[in-house]
C-alpha positions, 0 to 999 in steps of 0.5 A: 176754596178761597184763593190766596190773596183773600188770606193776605193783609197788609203789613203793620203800618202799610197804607194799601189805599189806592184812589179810584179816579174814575170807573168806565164799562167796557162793552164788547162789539162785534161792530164799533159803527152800529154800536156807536149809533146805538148808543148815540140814538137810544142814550144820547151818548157822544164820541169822546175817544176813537182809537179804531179799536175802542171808541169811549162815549159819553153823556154831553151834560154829564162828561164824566158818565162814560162807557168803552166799546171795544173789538179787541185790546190793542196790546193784551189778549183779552177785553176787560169788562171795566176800566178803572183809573187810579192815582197811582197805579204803581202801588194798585200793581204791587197791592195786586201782586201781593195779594196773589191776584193773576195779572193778565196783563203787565204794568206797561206804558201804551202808546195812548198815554195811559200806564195800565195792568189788566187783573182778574178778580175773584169772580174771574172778570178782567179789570183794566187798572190805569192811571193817565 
């Protein structure tokens, strides 16, 4: 059975493209601290990002190659499994509902500066969609 939103096109002359900017991993942890240093000690990765709740890391020589650990989501009730920022993630919000998608999360303004949705793809994984 294919869900609604595999069914749905865009209208004539609708230009659905949204730019993805930048695709992060989120990775559950049970423990910030050990993962951190796991990640540091066998990848070499640093801290770029530490909010209490989420700590980003990154290569040094490549800043741009990046992954999220995360205990929880300070605002939704789920740990997405990506991160994925956009240009304009107003228009990626409407493209999603349109589509049919489940949104699990709002089109909210957080605290941290980001303006993000969560949705769920077709294979059930949660998305955090952003833009800064």
């Amino acid at each position: 059975m294919n869900p609604v939103w595999a069914h749905r096109r865009a209208p004539v002359g609708h230009d659905a493209r949204v730019t993805v900017r930048r695709v992060v991993p989120d990775l559950a942890s049970a423990s910030l601290a050990e993962a951190t240093r796991f990640y540091t000690r066998v990848l070499g990765m640093e801290v770029v990002m530490d909010h209490g709740w989420i700590v980003t890391m990154a290569q040094p020589d490549n800043p741009e190659v990046q992954l999220s650990l995360m205990t929880h989501d300070a605002t939704a009730g789920v740990i997405p499994v990506a991160s994925i920022q956009v240009d304009d993630v107003d228009a990626a919000y409407r493209e999603a509902v349109a589509s049919g998608a489940e949104i699990v999360h709002p089109l909210t303004d957080e605290p941290w500066g980001v303006r993000r949705f969560f949705v769920r793809d077709p294979d059930g994984n949660v998305v955090n969609v952003l833009s800064h």
